[in-house]
DSSP file (Angstrom, degrees, kcal/mol; ACC not computed):
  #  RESIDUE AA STRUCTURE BP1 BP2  ACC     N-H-->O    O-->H-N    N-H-->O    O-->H-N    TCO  KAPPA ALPHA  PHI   PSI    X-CA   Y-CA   Z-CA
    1    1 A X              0   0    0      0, 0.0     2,-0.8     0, 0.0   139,-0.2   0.000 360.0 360.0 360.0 130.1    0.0    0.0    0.0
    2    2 A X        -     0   0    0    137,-1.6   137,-0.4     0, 0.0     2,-0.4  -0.806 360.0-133.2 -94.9  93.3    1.4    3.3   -1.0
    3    3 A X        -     0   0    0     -2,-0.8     2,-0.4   135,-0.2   135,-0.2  -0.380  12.6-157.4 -42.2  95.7    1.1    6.3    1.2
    4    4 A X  B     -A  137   0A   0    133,-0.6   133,-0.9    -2,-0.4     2,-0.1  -0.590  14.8-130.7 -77.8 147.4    0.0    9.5    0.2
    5    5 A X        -     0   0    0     -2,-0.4     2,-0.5   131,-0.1    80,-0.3  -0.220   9.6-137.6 -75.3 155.9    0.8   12.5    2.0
    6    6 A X        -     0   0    0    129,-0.1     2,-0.4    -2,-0.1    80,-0.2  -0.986  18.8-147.1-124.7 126.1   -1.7   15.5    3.2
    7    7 A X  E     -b   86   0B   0     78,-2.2    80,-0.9    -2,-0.5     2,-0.5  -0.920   8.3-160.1 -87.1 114.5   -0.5   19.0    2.7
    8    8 A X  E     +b   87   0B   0     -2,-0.4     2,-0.3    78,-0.2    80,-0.2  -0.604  20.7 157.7 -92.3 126.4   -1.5   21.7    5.1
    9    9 A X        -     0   0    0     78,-4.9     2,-0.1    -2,-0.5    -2,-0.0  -0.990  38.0-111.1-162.5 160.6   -1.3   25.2    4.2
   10   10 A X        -     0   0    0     -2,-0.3     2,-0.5    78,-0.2    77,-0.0   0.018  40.7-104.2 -92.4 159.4   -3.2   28.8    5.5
   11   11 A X        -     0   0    0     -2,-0.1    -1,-0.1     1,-0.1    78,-0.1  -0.853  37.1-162.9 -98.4 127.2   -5.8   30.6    3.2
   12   12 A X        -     0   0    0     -2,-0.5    -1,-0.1     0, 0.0    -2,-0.0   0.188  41.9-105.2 -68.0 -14.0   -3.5   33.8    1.7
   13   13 A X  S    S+     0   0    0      1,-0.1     2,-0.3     0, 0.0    -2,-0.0   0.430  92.1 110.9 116.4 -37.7   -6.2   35.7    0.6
   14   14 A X        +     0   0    0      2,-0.0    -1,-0.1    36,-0.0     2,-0.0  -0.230  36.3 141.4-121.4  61.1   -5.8   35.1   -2.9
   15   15 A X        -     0   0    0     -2,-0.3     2,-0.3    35,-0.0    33,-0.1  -0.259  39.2-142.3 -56.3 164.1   -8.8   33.0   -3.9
   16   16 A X        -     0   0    0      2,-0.1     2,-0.7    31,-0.0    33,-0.2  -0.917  12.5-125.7-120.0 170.5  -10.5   33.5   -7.1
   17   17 A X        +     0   0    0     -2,-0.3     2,-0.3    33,-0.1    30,-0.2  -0.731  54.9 131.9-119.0  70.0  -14.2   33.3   -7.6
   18   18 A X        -     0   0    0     31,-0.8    31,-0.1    -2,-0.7     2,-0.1  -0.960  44.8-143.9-128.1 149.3  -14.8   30.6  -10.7
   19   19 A X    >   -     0   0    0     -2,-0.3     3,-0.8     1,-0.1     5,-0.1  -0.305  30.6-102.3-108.9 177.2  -17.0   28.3  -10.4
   20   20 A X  T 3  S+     0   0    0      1,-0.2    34,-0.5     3,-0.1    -1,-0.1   0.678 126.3  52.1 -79.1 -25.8  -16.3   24.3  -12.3
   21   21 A X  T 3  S-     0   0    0      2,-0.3    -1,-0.2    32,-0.1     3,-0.1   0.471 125.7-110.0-100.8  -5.7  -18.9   25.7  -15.3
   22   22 A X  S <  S+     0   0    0     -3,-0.8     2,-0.3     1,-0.2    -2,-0.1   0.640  87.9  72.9  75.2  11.9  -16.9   28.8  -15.6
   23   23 A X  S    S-     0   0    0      2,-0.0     2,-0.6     0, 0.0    -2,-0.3  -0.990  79.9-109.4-151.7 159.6  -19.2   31.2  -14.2
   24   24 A X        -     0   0    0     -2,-0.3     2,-0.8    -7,-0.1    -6,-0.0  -0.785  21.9-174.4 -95.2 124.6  -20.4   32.2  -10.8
   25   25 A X    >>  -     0   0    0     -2,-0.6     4,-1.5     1,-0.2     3,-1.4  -0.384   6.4-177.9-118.7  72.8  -24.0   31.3  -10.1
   26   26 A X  H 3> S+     0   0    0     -2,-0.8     4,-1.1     1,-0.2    -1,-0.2   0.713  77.9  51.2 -40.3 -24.7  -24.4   33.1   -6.5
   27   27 A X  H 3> S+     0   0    0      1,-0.2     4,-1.0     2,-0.2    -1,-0.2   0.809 107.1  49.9 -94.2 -25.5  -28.2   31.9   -6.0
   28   28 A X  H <> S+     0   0    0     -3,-1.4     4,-1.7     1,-0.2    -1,-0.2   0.752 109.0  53.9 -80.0  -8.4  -27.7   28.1   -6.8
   29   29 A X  H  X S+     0   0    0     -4,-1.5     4,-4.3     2,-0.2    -2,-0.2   0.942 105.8  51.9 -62.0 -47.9  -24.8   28.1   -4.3
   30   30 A X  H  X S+     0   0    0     -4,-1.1     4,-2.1     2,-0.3    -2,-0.2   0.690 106.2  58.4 -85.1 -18.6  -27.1   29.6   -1.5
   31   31 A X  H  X S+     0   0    0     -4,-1.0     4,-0.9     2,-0.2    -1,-0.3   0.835 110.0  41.2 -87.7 -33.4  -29.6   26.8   -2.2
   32   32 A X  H >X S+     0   0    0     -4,-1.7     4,-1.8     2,-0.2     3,-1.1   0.945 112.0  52.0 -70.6 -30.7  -27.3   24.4   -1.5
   33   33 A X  H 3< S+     0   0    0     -4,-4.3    -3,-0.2     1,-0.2    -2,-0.2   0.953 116.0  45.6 -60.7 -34.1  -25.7   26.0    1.4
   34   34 A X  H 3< S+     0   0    0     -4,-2.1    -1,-0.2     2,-0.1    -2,-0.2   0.679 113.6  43.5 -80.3   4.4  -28.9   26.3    2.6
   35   35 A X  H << S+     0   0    0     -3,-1.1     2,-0.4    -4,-0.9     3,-0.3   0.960 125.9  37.1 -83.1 -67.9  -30.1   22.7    1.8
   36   36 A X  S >< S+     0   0    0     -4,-1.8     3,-0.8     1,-0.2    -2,-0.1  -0.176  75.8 116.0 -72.1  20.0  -26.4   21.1    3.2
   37   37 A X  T 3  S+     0   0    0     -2,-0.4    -1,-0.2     1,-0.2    -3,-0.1   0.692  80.5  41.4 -86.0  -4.0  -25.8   23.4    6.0
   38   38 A X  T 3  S+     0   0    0     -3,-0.3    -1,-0.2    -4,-0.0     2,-0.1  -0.137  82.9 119.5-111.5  39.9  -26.1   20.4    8.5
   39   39 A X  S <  S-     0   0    0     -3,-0.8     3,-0.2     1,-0.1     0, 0.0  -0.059  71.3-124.7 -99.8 176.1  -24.2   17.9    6.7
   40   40 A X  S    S+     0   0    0     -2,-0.1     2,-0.9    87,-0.1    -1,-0.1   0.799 107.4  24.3-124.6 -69.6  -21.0   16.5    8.4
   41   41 A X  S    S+     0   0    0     85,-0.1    85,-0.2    -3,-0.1    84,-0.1  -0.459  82.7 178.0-128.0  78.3  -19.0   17.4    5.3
   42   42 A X        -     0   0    0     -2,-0.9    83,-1.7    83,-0.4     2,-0.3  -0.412  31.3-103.4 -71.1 154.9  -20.5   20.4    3.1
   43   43 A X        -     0   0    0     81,-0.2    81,-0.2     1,-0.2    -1,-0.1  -0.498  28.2-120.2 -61.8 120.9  -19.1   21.8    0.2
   44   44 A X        -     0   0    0     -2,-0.3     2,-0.2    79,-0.3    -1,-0.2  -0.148  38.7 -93.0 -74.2-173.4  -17.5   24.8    0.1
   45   45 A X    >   -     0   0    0      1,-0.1     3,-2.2    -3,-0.1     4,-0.3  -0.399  25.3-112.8 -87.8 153.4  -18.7   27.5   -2.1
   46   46 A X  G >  S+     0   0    0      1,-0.3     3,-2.8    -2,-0.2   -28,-0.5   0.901 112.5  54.7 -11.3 -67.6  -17.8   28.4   -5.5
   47   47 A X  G 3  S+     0   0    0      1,-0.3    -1,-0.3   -30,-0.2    -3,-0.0   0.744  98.3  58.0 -50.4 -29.8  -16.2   31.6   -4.4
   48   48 A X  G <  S+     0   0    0     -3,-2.2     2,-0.6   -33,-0.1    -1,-0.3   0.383  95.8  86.0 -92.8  -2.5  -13.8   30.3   -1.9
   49   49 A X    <   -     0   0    0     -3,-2.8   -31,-0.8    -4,-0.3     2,-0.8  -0.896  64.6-148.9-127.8 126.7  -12.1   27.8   -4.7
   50   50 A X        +     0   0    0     -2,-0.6     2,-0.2   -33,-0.1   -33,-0.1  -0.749  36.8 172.3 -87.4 126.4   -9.5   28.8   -6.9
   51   51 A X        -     0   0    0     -2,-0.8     2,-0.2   -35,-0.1   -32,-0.1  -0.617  24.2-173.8-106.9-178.9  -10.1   26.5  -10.5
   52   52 A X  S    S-     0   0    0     -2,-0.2     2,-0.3    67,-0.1   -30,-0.2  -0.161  70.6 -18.7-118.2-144.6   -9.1   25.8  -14.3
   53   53 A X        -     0   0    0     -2,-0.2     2,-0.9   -32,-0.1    66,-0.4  -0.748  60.2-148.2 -71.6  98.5  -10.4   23.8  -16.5
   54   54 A X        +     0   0    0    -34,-0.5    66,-0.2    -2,-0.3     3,-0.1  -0.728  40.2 141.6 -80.8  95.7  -12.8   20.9  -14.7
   55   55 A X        +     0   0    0     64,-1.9    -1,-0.2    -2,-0.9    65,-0.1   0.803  67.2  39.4 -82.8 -72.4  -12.6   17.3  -17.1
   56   56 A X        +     0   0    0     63,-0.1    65,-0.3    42,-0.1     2,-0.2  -0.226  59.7 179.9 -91.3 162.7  -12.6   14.5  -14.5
   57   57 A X        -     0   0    0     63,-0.1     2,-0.1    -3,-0.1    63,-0.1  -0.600  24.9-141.7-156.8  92.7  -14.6   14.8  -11.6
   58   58 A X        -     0   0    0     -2,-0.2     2,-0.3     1,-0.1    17,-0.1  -0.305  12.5-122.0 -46.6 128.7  -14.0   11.4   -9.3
   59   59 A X        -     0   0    0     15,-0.2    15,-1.8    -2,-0.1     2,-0.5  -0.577  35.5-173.6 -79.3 118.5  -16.9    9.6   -7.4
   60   60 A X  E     -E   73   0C   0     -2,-0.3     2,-0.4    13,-0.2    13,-0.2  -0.848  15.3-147.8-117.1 164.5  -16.0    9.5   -3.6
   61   61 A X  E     -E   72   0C   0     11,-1.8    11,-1.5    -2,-0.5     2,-0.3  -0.976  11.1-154.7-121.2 131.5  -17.7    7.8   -1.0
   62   62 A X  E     -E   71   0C   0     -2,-0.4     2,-0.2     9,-0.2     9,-0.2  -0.978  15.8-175.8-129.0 131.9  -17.8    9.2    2.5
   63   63 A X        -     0   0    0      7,-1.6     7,-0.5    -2,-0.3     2,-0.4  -0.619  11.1-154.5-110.0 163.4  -18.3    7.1    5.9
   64   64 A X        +     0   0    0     -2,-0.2     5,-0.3     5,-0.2     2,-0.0  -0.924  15.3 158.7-155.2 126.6  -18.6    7.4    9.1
   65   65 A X        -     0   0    0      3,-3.1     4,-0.0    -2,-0.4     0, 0.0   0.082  50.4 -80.0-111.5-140.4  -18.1    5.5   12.2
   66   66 A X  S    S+     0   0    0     92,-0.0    92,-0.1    -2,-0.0    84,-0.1   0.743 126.3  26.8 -80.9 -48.6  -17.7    5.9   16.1
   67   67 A X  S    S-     0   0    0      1,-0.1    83,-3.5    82,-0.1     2,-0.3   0.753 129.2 -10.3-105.9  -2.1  -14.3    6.8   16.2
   68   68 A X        -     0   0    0     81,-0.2    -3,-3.1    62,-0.0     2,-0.4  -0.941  54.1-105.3-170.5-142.4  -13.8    8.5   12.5
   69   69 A X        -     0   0    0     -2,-0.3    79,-1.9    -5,-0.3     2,-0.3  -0.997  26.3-160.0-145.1 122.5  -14.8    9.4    9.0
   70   70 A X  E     - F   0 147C   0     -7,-0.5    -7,-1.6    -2,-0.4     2,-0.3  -0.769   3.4-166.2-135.5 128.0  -13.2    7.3    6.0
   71   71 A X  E     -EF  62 146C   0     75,-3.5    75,-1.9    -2,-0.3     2,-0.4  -0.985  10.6-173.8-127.5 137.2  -13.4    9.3    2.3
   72   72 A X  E     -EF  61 145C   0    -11,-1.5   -11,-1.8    -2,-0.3     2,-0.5  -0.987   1.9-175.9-140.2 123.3  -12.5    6.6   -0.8
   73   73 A X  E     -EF  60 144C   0     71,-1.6    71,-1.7    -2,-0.4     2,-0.5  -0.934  23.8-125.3-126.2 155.9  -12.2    7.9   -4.5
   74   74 A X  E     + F   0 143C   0    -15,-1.8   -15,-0.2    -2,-0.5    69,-0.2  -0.860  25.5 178.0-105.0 132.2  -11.6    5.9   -7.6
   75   75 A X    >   -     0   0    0     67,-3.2     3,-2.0    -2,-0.5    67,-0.1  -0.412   5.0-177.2 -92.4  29.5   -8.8    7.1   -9.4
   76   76 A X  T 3  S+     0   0    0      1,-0.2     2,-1.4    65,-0.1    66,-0.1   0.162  72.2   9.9 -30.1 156.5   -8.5    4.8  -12.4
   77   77 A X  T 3  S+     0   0    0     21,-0.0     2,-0.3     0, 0.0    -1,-0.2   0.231  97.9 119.2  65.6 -25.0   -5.2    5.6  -14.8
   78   78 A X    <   -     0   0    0     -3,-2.0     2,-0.2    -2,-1.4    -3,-0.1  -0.860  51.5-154.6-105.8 130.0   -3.7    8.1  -12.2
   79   79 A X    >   -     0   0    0     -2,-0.3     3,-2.3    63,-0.0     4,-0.1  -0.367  32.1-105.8 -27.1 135.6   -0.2    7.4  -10.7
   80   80 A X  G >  S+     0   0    0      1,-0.2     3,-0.8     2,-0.2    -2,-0.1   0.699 118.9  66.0 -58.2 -12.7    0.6    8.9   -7.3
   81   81 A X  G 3  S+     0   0    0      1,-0.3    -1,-0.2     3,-0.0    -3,-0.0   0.413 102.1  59.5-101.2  -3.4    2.8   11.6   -8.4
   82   82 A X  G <  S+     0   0    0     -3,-2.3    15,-2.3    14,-0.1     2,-0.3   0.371  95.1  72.7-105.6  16.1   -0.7   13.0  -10.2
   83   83 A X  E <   - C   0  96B   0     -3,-0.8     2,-0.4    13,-0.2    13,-0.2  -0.955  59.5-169.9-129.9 141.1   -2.5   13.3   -7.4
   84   84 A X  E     - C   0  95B   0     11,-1.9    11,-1.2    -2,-0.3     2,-0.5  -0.967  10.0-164.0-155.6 140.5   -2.6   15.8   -4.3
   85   85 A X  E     + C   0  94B   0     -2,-0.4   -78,-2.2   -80,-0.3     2,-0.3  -0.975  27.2 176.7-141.1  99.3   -4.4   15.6   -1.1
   86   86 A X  E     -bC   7  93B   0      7,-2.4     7,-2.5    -2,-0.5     2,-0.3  -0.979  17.4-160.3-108.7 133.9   -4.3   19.3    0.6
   87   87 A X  E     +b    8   0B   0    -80,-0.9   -78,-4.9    -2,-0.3     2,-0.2  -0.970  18.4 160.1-111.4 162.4   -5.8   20.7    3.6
   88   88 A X    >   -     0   0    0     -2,-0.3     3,-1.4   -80,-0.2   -78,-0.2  -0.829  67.5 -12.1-150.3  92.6   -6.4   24.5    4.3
   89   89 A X  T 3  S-     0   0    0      1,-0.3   -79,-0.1    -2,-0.2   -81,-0.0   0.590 128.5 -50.1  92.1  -3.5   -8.5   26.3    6.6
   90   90 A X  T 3  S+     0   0    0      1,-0.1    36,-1.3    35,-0.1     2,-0.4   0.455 115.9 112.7 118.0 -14.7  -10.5   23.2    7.5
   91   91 A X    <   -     0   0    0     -3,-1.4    34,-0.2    34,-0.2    -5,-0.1  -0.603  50.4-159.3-123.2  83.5  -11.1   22.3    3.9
   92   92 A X        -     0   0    0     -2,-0.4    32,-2.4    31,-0.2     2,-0.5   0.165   9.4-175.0 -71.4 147.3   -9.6   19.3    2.1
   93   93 A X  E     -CD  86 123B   0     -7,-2.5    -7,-2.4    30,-0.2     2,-0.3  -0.940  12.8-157.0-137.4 137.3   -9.3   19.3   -1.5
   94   94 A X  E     +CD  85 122B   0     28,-1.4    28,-5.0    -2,-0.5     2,-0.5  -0.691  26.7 167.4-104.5 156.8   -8.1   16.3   -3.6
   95   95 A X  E     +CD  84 121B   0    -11,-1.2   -11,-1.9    -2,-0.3     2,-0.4  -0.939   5.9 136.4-157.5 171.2   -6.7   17.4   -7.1
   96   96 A X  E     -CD  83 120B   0     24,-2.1    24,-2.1    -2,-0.5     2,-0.4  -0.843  38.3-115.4 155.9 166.0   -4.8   15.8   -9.8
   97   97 A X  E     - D   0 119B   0    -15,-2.3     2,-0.6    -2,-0.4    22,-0.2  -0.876  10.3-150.1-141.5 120.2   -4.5   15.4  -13.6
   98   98 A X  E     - D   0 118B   0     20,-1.4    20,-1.0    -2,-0.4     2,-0.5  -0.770  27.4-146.3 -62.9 136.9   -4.9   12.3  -15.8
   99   99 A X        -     0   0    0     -2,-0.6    -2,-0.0   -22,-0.2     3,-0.0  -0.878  18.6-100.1 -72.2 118.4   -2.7   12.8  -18.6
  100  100 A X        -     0   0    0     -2,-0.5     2,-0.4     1,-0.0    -1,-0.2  -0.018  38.3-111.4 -25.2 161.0   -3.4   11.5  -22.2
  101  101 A X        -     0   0    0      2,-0.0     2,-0.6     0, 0.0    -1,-0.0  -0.986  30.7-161.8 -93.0 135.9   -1.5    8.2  -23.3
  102  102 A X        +     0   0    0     -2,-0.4     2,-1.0    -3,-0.0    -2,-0.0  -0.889  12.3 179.3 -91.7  76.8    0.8    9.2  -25.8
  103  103 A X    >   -     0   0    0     -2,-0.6     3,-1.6     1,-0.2    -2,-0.0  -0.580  10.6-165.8-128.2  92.6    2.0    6.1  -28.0
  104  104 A X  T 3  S+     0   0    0     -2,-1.0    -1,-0.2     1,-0.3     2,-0.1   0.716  82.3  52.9 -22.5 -56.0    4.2    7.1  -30.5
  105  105 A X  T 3  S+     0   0    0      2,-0.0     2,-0.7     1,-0.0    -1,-0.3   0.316  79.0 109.2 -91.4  32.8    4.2    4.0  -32.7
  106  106 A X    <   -     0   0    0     -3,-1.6     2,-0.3    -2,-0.1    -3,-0.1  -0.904  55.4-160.8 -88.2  90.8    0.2    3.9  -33.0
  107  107 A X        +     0   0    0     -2,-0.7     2,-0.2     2,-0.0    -2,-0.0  -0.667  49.1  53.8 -86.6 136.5   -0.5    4.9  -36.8
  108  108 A X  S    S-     0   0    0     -2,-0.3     2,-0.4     2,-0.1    -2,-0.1  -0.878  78.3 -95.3 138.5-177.7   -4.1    6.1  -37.4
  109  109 A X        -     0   0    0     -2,-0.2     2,-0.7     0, 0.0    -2,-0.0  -0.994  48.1-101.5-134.3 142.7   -6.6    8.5  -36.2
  110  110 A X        -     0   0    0     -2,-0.4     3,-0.1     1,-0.2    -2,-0.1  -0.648  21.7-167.4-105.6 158.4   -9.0    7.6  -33.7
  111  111 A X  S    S+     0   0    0     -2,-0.7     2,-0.3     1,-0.2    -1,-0.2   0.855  78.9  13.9 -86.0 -46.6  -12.7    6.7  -34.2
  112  112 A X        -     0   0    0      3,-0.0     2,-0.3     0, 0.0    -1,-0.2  -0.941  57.0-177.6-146.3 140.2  -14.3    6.7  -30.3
  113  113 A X        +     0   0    0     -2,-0.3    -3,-0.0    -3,-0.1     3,-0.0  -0.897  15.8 158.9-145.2 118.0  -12.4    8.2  -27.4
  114  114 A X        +     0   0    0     -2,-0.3     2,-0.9     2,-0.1    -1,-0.0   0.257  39.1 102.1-128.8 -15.3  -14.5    7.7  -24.1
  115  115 A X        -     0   0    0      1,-0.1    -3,-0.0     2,-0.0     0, 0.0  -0.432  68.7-119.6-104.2 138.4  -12.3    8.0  -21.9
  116  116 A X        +     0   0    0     -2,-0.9     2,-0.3   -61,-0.1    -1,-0.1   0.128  29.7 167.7 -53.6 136.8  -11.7   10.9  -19.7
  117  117 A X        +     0   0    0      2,-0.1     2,-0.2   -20,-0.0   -18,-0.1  -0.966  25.3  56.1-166.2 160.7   -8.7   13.0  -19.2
  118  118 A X  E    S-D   98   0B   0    -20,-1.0   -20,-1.4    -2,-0.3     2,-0.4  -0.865  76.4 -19.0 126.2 163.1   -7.6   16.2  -17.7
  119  119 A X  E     +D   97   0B   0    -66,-0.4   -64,-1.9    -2,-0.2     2,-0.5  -0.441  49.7 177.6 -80.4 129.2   -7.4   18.4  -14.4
  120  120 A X  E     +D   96   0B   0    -24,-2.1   -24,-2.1    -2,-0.4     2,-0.3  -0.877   9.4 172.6-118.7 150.1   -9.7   17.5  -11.5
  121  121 A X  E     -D   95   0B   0     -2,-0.5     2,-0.6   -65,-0.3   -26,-0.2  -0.831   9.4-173.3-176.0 121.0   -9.7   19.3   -7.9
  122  122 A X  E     -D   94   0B   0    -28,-5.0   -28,-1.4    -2,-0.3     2,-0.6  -0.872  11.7-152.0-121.5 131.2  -12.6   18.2   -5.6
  123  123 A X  E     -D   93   0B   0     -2,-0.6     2,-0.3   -30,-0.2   -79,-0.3  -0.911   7.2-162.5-136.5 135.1  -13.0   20.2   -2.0
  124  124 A X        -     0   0    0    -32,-2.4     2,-1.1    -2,-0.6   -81,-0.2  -0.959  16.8-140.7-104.8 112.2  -14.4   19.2    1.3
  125  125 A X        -     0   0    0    -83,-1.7   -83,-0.4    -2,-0.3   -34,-0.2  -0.606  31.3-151.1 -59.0  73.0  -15.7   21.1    4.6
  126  126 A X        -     0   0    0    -36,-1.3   -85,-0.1    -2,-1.1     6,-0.0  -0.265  10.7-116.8 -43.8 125.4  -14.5   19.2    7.5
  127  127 A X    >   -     0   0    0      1,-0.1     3,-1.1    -2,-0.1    -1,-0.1   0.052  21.5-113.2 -50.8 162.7  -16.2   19.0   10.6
  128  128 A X  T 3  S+     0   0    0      1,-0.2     4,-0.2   -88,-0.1    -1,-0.1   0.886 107.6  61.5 -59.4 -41.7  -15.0   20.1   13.6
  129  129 A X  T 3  S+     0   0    0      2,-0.1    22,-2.2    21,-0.1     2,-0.5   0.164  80.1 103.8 -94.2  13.0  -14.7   17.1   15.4
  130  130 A X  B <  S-I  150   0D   0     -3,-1.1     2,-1.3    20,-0.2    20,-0.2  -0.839  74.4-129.3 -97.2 132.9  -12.1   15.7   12.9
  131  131 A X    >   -     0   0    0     18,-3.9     3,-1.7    -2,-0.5    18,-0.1  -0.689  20.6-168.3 -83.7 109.2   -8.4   15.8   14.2
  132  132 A X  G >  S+     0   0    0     -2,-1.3     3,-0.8     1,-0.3    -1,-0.2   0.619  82.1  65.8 -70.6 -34.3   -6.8   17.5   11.1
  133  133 A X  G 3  S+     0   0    0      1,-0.3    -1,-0.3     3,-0.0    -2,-0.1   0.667 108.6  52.3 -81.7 -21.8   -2.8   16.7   12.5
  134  134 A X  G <   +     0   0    0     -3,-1.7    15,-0.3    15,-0.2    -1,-0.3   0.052  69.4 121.4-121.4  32.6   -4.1   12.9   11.8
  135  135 A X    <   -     0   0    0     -3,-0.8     2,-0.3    13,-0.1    13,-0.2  -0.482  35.2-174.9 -82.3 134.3   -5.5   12.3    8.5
  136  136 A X  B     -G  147   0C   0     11,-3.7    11,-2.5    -2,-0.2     2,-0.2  -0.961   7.6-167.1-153.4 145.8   -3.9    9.9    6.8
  137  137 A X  B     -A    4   0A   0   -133,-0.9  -133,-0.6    -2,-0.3     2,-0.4  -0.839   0.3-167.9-133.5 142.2   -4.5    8.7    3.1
  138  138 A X        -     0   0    0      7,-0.5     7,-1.5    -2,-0.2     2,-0.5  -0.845   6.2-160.9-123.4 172.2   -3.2    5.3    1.0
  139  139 A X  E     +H  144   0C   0   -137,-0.4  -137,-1.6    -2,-0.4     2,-0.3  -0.957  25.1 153.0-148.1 119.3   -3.5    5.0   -2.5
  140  140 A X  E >  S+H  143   0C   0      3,-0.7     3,-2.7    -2,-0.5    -2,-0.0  -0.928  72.2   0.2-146.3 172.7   -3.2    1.2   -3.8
  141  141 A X  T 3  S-     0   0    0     -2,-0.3   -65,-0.1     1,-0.2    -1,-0.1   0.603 126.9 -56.6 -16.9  72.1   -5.1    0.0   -7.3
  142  142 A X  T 3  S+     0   0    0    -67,-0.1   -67,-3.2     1,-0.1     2,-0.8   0.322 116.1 109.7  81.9 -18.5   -6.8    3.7   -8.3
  143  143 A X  E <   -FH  74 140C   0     -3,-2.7    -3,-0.7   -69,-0.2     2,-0.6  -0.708  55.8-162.3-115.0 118.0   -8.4    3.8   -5.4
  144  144 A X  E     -FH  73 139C   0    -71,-1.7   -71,-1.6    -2,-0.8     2,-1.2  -0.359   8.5-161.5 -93.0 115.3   -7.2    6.5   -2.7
  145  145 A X  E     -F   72   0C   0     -7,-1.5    -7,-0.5    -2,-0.6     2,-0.3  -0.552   5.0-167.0 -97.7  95.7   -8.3    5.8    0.6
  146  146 A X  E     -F   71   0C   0    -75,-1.9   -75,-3.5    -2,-1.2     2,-0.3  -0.637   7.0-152.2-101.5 153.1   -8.2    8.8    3.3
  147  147 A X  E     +FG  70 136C   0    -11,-2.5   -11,-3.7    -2,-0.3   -77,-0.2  -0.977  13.2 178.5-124.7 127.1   -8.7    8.4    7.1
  148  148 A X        -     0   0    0    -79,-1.9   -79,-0.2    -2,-0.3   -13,-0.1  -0.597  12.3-167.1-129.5  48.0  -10.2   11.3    9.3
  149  149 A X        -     0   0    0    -15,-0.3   -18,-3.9    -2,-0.2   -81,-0.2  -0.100  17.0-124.9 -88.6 161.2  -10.3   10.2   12.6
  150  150 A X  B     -I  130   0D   0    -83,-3.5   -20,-0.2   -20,-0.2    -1,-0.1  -0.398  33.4 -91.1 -94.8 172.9  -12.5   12.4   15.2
  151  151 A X        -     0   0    0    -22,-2.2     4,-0.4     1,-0.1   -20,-0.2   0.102  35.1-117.3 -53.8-166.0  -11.1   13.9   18.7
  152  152 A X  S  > S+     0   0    0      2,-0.2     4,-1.4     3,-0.1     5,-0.1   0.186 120.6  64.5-128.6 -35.8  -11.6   11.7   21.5
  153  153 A X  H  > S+     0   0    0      2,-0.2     4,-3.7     3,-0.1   -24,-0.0   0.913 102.6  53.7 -48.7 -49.8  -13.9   14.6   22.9
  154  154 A X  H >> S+     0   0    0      1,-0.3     3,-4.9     2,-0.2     4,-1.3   0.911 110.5  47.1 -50.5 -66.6  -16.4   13.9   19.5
  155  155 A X  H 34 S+     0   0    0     -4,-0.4    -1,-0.3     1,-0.3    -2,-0.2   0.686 105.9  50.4 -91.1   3.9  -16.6   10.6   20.2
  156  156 A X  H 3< S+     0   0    0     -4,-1.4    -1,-0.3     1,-0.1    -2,-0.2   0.651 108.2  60.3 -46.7 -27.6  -17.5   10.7   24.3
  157  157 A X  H << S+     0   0    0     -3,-4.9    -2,-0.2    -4,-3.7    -3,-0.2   0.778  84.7 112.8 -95.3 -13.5  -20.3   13.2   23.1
  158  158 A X     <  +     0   0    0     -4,-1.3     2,-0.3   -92,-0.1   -92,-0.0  -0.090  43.5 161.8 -36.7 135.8  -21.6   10.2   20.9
  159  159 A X        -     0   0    0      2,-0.0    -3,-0.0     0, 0.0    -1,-0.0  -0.702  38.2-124.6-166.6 111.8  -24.8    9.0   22.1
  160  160 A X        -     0   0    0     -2,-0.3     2,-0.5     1,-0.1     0, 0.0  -0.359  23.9-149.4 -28.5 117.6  -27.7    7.1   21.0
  161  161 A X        -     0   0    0      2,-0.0     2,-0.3     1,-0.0    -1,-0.1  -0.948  13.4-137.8-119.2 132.8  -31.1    8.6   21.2
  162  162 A X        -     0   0    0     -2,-0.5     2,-0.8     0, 0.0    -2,-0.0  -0.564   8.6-150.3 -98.7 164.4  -34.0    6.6   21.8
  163  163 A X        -     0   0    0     -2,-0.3     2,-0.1     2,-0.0    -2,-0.0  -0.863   8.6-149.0-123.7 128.1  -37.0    6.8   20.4
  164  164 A X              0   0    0     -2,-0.8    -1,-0.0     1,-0.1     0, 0.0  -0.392 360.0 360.0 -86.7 173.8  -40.5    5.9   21.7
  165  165 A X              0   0    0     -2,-0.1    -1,-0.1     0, 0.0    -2,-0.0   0.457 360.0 360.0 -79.8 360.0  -43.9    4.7   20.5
């Protein structure tokens, strides 16, 4: 199993305000913040994320247990050295670029190209109750597996509620 790293680094200031579609659409943002605003791990907004050019956009799965919160994305095609797992301000963002294959001795033009390729960068609101200093992420066949485990406070305040008839 191959270990990726998480990089922490400070909001500077010097966001810019483009959205995946290339434009900013302030009123569908505020209906999802207000749909998601009690979600474990909302998105941030538009505005707060610097982008390019959005191709790939990876399917993660996020879980959750007693003592943390597990995120897994498929990464078909991508090599670790294309991929990067930052957090900033609370907010992790996975990013990366497939690269075409390039295979010189292939004569022809091709007829169907389905498969995706290009810059991807996908960003996450962390909860409070995740300890940030102790995320740790593995990357083994495509699929990157990151681990989020909560404070030891979070999970004492866990508590069942029961529910009557």
């Amino acid at each position: 199993m191959t270990n990726i790293s998480v990089k922490n680094h400070t909001n500077d200031g010097k966001n810019k305000g483009l959205s995946p579609l290339g434009m900013h659409l302030p009123y569908i943002d505020d209906i999802f913040d207000k749909f998601t605003h009690s979600w474990p791990f909302t998105r941030p907004s538009f505005a707060s994320i610097e982008s390019t050019d959005f191709t790939l956009n990876p399917k993660v799965d996020i879980t959750e247990d007693d003592k943390s919160y597990k995120m897994t994305a498929e990464l078909p095609g991508l090599d670790l050295e294309n991929i990067n797992l930052d957090l900033s301000d609370g907010v992790l963002t996975l990013s990366g670029e497939k690269k075409t294959e390039k295979d010189e001795d292939k004569e022809g033009n091709y007829h169907l190209m389905e498969r995706s390729y290009g810059y991807f960068k996908r960003s996450f609101a962390l909860p409070p109750s995740v300890e940030e200093d102790k995320i740790k992420a593995d990357f083994k066949k495509g699929v990157l597996s990151v681990s989020m485990p909560k404070s030891e406070q979070a999970q004492k305040l866990q508590r069942k509620i029961s529910i009557k008839e």
